[in-house]
N, CA, C and O atoms as a DFTB+ gen file, in Angstrom:
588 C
 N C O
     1  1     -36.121     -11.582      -2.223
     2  2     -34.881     -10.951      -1.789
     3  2     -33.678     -11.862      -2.080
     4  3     -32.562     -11.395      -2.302
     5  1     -33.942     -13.176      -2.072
     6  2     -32.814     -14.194      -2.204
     7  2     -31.922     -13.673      -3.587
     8  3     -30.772     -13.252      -3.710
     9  1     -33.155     -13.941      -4.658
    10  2     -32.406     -13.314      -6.337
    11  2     -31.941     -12.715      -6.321
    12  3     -30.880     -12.742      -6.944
    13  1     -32.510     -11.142      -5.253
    14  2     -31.252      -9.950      -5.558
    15  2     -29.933      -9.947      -4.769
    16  3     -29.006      -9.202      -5.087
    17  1     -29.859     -11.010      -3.476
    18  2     -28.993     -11.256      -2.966
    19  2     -27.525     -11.797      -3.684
    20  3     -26.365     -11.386      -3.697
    21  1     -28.584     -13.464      -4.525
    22  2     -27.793     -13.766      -5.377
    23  2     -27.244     -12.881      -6.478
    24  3     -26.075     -13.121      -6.778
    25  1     -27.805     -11.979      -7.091
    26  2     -27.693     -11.331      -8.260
    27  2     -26.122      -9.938      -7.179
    28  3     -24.956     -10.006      -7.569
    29  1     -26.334      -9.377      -6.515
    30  2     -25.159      -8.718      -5.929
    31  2     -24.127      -9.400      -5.781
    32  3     -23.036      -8.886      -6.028
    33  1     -24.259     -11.237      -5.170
    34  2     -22.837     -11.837      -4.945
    35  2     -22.581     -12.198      -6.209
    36  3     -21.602     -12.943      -6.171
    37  1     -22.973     -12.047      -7.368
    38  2     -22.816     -12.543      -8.399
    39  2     -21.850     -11.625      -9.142
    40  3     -20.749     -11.828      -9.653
    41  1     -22.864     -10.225      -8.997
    42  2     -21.404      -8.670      -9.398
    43  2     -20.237      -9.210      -8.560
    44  3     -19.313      -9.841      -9.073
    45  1     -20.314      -8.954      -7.333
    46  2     -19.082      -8.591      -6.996
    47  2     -18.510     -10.065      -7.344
    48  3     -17.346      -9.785      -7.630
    49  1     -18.612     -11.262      -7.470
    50  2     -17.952     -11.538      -8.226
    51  2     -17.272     -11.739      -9.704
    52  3     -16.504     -12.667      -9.959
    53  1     -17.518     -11.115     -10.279
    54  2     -17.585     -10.984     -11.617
    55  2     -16.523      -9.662     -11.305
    56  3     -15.611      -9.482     -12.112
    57  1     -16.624      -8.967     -10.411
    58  2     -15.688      -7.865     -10.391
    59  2     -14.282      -8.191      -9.853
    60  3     -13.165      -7.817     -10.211
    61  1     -14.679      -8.960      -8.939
    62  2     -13.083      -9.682      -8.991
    63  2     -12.452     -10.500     -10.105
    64  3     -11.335     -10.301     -10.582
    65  1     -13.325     -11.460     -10.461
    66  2     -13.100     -12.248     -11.675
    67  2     -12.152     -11.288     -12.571
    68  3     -10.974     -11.512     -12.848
    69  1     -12.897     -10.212     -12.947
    70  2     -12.573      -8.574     -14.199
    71  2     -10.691      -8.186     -13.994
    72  3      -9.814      -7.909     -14.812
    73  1     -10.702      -8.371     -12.252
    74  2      -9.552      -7.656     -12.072
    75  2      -8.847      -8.542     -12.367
    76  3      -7.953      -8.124     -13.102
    77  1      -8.741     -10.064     -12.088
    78  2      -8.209     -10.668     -11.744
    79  2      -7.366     -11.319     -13.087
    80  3      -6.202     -11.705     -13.201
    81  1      -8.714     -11.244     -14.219
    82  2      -8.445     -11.400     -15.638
    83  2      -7.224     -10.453     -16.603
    84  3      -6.497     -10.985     -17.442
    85  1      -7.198      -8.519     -16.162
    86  2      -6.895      -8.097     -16.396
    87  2      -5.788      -7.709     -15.785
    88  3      -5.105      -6.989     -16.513
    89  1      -5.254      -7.940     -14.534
    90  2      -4.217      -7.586     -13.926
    91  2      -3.344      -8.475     -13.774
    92  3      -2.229      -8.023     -13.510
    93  1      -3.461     -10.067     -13.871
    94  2      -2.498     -11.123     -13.635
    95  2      -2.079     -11.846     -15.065
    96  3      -2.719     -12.058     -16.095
    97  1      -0.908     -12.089     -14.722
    98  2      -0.754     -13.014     -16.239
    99  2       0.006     -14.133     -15.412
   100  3       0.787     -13.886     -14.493
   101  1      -0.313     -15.331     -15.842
   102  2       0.052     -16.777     -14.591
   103  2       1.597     -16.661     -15.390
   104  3       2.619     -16.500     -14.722
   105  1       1.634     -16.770     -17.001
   106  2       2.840     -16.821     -17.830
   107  2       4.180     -16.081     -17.658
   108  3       5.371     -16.376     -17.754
   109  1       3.264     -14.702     -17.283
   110  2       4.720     -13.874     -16.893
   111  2       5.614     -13.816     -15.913
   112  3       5.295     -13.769     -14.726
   113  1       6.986     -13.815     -16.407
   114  2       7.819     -14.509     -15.533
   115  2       8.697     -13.428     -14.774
   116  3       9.469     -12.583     -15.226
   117  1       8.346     -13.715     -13.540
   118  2       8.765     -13.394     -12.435
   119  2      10.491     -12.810     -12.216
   120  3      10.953     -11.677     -12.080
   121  1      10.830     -13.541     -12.239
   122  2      12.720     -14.008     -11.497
   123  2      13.021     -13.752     -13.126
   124  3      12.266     -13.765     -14.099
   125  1      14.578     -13.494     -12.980
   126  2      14.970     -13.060     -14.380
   127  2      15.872     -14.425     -14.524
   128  3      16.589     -14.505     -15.522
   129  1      15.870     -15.269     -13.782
   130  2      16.074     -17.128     -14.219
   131  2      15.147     -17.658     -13.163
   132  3      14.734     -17.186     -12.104
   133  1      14.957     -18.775     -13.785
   134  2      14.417     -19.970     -13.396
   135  2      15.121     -20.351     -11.900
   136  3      16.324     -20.145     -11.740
   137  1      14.367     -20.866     -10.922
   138  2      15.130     -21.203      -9.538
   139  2      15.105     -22.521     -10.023
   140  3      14.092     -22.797     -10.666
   141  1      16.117     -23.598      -9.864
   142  2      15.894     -24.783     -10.076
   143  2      15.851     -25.221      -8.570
   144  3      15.346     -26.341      -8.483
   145  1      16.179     -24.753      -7.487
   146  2      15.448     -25.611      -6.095
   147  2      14.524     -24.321      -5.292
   148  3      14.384     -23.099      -5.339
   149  1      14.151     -25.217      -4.734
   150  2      13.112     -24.075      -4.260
   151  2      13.685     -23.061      -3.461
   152  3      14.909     -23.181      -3.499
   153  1      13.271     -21.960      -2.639
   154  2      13.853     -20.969      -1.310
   155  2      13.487     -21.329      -0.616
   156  3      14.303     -21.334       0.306
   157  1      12.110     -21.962      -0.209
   158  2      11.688     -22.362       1.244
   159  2      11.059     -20.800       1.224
   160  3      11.327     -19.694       0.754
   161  1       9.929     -21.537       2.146
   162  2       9.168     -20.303       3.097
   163  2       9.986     -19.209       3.797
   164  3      11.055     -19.592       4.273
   165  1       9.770     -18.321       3.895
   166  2      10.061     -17.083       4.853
   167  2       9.983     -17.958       6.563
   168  3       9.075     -18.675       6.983
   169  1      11.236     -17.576       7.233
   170  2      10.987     -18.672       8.385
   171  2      10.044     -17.907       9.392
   172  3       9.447     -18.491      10.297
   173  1       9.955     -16.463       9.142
   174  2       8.698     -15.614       9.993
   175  2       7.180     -16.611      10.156
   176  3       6.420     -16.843      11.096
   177  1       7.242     -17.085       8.497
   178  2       5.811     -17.391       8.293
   179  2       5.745     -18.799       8.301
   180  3       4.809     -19.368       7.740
   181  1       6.907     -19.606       9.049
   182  2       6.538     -20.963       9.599
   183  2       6.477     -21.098      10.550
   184  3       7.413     -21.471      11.256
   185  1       5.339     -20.841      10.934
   186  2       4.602     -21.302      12.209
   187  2       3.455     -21.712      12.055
   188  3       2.823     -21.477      11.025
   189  1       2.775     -22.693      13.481
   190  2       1.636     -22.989      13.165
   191  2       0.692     -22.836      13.307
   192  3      -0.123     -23.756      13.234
   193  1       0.268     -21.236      13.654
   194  2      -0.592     -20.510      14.446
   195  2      -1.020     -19.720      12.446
   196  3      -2.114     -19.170      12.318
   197  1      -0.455     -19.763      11.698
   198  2      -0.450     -19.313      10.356
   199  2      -1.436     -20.149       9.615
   200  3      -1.896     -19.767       8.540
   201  1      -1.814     -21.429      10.236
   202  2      -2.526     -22.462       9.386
   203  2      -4.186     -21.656       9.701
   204  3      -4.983     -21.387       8.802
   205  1      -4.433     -21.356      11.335
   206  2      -5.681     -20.789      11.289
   207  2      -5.966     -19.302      10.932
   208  3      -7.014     -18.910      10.418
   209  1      -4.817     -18.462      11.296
   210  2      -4.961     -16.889      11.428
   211  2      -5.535     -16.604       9.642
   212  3      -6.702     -16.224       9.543
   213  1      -4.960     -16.734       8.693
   214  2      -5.440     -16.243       7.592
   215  2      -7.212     -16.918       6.945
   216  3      -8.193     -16.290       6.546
   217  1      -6.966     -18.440       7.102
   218  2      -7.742     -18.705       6.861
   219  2      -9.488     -17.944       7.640
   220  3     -10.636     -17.876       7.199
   221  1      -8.993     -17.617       8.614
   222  2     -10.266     -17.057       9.623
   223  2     -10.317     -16.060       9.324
   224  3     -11.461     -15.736       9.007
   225  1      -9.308     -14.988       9.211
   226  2      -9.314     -13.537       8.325
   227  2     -10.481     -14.058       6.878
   228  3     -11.406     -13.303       6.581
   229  1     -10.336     -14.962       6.352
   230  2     -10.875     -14.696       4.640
   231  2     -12.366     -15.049       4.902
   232  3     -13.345     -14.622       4.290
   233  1     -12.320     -16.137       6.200
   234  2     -13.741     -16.190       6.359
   235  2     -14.585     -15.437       6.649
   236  3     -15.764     -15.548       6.310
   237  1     -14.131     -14.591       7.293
   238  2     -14.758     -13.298       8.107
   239  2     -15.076     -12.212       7.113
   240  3     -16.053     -11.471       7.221
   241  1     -14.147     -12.160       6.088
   242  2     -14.553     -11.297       5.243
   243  2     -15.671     -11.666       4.208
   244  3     -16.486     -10.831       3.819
   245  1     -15.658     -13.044       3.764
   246  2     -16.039     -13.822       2.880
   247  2     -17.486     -13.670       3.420
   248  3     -18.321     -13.235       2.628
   249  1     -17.934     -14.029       4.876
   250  2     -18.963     -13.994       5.832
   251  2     -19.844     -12.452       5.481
   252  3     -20.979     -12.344       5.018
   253  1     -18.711     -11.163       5.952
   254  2     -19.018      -9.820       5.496
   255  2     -19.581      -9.307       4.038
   256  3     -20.184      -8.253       3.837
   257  1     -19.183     -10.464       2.925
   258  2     -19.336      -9.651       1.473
   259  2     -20.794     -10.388       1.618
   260  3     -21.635      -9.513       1.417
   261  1     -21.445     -11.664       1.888
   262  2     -22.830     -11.533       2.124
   263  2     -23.983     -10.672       3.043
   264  3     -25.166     -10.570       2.720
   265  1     -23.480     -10.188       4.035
   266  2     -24.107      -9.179       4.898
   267  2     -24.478      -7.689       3.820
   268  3     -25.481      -6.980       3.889
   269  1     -23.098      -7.529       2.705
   270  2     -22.903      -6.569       1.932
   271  2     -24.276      -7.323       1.015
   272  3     -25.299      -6.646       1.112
   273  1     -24.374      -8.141       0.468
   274  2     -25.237      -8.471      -0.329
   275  2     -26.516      -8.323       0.275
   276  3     -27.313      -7.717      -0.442
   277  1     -27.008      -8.743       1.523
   278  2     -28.228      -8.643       2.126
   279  2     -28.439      -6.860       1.828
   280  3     -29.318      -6.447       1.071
   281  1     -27.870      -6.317       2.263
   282  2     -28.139      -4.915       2.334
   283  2     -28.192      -4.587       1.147
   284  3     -29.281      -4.229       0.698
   285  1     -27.232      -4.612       0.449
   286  2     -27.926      -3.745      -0.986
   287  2     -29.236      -4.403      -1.568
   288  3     -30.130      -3.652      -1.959
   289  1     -29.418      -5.997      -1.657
   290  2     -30.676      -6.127      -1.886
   291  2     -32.443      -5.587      -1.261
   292  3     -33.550      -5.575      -1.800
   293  1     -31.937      -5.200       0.101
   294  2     -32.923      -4.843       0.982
   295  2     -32.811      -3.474       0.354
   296  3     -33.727      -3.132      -0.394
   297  1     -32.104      -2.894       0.502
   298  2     -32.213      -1.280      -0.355
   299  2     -32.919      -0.919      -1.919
   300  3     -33.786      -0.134      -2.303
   301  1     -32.321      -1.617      -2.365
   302  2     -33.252      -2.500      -4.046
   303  2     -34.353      -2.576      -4.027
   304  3     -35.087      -1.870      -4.718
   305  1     -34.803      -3.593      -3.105
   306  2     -36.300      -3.848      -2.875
   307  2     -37.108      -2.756      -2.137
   308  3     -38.319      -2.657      -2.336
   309  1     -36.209      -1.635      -0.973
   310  2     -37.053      -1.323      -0.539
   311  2     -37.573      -1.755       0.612
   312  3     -38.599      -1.195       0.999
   313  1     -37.085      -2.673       1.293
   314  2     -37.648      -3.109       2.410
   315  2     -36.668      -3.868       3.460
   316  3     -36.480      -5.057       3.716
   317  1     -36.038      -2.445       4.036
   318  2     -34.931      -2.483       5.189
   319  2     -35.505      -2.414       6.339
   320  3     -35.520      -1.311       6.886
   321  1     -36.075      -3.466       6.954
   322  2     -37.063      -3.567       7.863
   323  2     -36.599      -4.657       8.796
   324  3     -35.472      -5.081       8.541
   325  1     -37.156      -5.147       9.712
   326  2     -36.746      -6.457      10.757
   327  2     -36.964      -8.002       9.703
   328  3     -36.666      -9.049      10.278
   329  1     -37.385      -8.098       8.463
   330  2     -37.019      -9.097       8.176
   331  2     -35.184      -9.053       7.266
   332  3     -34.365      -9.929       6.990
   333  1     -35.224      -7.854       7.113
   334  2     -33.610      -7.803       6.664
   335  2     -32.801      -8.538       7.896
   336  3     -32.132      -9.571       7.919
   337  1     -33.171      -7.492       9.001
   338  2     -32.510      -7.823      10.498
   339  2     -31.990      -9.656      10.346
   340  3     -30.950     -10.316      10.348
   341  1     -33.193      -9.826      10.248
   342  2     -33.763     -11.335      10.428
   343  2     -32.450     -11.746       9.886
   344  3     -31.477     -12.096      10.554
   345  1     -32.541     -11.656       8.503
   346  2     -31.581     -12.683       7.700
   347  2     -30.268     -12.203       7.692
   348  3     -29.393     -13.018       7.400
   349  1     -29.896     -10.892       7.986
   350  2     -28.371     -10.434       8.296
   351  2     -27.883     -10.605       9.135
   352  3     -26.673     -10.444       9.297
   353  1     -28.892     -11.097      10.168
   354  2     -27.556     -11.157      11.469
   355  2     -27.079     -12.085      12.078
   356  3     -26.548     -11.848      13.164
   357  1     -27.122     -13.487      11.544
   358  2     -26.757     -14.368      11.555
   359  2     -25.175     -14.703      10.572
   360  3     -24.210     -15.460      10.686
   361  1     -25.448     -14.073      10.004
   362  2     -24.407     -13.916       8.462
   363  2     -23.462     -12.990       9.186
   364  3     -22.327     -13.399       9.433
   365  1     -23.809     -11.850       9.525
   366  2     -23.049     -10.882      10.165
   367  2     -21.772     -11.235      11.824
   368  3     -20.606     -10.942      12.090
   369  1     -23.067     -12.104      12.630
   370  2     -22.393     -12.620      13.194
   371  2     -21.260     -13.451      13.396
   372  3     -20.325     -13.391      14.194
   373  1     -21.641     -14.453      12.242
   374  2     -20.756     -15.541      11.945
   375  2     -19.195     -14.977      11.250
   376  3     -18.102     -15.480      11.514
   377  1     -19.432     -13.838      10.332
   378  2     -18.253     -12.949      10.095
   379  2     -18.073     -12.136      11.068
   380  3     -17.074     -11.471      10.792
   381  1     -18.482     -11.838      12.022
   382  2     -17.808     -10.840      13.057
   383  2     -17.176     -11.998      14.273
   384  3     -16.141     -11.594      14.803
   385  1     -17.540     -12.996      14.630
   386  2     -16.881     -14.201      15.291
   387  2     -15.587     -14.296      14.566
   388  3     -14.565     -13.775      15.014
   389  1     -15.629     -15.052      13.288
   390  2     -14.055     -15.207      12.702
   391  2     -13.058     -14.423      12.533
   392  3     -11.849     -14.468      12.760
   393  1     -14.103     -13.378      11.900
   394  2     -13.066     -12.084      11.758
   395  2     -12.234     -11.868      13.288
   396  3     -11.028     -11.927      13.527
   397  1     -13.062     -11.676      13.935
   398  2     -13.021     -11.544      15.861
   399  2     -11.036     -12.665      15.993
   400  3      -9.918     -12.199      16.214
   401  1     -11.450     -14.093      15.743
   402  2     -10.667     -14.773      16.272
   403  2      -9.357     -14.580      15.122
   404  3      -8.235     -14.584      15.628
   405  1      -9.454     -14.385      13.370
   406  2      -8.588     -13.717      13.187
   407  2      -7.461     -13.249      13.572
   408  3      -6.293     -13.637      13.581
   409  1      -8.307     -11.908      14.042
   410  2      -7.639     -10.864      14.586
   411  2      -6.804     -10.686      15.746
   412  3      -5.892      -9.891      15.975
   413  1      -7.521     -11.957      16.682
   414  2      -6.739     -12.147      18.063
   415  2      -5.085     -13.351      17.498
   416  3      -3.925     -13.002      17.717
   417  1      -5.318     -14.144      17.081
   418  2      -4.806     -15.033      16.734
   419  2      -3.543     -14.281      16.182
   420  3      -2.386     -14.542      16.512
   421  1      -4.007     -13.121      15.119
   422  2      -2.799     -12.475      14.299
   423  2      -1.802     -11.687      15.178
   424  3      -0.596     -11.565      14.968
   425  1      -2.817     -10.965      16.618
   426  2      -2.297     -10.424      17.137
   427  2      -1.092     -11.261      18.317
   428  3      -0.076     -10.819      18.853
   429  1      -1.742     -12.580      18.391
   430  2      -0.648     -12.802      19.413
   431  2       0.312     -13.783      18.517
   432  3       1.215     -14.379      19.102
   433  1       0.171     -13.922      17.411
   434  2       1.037     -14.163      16.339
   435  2       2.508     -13.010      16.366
   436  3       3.664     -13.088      16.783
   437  1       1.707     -12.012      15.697
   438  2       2.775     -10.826      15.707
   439  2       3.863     -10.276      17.617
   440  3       4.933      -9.741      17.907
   441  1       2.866     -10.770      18.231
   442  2       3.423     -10.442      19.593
   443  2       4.643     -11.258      19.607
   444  3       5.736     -10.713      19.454
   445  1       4.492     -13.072      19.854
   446  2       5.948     -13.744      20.076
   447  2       6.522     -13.836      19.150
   448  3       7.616     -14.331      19.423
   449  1       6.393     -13.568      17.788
   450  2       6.940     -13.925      16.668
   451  2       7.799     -12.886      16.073
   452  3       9.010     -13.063      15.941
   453  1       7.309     -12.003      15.778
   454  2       7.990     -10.665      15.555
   455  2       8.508      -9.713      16.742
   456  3       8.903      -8.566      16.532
   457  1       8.471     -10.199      17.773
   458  2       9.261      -9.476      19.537
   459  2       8.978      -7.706      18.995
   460  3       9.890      -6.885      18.896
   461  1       8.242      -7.562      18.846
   462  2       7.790      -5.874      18.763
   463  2       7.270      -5.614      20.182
   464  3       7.078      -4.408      20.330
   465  1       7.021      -6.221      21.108
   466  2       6.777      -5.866      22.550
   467  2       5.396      -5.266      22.791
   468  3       5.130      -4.402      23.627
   469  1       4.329      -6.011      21.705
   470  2       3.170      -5.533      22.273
   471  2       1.824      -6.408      20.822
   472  3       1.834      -7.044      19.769
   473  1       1.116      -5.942      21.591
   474  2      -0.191      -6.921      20.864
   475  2      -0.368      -6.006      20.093
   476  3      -1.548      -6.325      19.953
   477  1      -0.234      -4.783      19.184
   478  2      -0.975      -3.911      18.482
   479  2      -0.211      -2.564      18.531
   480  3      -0.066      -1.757      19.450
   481  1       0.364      -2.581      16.874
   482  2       0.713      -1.513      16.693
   483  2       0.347       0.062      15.610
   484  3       1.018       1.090      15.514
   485  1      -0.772      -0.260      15.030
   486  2      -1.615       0.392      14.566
   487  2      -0.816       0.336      12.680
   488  3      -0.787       1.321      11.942
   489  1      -0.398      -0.734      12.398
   490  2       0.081      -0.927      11.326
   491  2      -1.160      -0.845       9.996
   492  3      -2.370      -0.837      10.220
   493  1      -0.493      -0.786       8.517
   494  2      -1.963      -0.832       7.887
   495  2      -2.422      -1.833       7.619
   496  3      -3.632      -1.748       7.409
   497  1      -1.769      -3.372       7.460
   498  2      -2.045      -4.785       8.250
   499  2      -3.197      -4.727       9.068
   500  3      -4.370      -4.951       8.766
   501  1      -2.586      -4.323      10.376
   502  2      -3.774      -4.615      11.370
   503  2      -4.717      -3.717      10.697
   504  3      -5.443      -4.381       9.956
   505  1      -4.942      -2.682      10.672
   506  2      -6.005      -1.745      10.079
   507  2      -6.867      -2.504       9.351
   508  3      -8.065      -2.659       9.586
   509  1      -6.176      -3.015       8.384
   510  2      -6.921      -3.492       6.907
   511  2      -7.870      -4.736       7.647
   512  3      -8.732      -5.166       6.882
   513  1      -7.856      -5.147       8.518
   514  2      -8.710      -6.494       9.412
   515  2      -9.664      -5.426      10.309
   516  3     -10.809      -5.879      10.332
   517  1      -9.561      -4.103      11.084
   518  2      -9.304      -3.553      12.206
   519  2     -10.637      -2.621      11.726
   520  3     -11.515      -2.348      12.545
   521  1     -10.716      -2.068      10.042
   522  2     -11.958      -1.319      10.008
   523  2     -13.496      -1.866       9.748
   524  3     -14.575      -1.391      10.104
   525  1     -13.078      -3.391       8.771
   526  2     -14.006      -3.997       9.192
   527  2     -14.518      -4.331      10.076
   528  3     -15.744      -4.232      10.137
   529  1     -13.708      -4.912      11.214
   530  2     -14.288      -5.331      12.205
   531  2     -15.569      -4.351      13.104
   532  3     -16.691      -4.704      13.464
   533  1     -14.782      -2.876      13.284
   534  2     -15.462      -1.959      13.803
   535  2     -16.978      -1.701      12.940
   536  3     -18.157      -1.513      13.242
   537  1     -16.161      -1.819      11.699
   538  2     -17.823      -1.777      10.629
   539  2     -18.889      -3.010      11.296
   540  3     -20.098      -2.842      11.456
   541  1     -18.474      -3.697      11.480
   542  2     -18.993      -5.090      11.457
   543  2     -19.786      -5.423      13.054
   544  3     -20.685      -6.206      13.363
   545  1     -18.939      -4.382      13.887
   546  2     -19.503      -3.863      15.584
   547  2     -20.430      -2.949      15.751
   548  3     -21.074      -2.786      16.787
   549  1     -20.607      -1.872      14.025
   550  2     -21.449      -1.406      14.528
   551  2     -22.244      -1.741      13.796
   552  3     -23.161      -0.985      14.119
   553  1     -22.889      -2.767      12.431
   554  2     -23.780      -3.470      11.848
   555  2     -24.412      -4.154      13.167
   556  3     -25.626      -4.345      13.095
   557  1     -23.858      -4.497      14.204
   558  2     -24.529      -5.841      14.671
   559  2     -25.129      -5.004      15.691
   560  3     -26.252      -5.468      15.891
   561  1     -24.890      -3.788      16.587
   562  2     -25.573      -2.750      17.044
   563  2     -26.844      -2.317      16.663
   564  3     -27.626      -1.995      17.558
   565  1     -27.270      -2.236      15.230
   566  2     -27.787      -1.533      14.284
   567  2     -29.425      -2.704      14.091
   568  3     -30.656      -2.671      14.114
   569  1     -28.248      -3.616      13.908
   570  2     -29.634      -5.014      13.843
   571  2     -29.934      -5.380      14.707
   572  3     -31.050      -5.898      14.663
   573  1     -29.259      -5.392      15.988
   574  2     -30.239      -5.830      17.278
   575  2     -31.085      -4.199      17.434
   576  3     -32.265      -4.389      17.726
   577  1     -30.865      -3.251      17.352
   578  2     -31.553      -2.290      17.759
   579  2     -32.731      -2.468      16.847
   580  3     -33.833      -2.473      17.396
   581  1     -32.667      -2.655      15.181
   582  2     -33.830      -2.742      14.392
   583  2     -34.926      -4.122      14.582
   584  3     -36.157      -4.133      14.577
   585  1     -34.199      -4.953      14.705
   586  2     -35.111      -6.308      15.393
   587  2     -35.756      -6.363      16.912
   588  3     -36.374      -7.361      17.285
């Protein structure tokens, strides 16, 4: 199961790689002149609650695209059983923890920082963190029930 594990994180990377090849050009230039001093950061996004919130978002997902790999390999093989359980839900967990603190972190980010007067406003921001997670609440449902 490991090979086909490896062999799925291997597509999907190669599929980012694809986009990443074909949609960006580092050369093409941006600004229609050259800035000769810098702008500085956006002062929204200097803070220091910014050093953990994203980074824990990518982990969580990063955590999730192997859970994605366990499963399609178990489907491949054929054998979606309690040793899948076994090896997904540790992986699963560990992305549903970060993702978890993420999400709190972003939220009380956006609370004092942006004065919108509340932890959660159903933006597609939060969403885009907000369906995984639920995906990711009910994977871990799914594997304690199958183990």
């Amino acid at each position: 199961i490991v090979a086909r594990v490896l062999a799925v994180m291997g597509t999907i990377s190669v599929g980012f790689l694809l986009f990443i090849l074909f949609t960006s050009n580092p050369f093409a230039r941006t600004l229609p002149e050259f800035a000769i001093e810098g702008r500085d950061l956006n002062p929204l996004l200097q803070d220091p609650g910014l050093i953990f919130h994203p980074p824990l978002l990518y982990m969580g997902y990063v955590g999730f695209s192997v859970s994605f790999a366990l499963a399609i390999a178990a489907l491949l093989s054929g054998r979606l059983d309690s040793t899948f359980a076994r090896f997904s839900r540790p992986w699963t967990l560990a992305a549903w923890a970060f993702l978890t603190l993420g999400i709190v972190l972003g939220s009380a980010w956006a609370y004092y920082e942006l004065g919108w007067g509340g932890w959660w406003f159903w933006d597609p921001v939060e969403n885009a963190s907000l369906m995984p997670w639920l995906a990711g609440t009910a994977l871990l449902h799914s594997l304690a029930v199958t183990e």
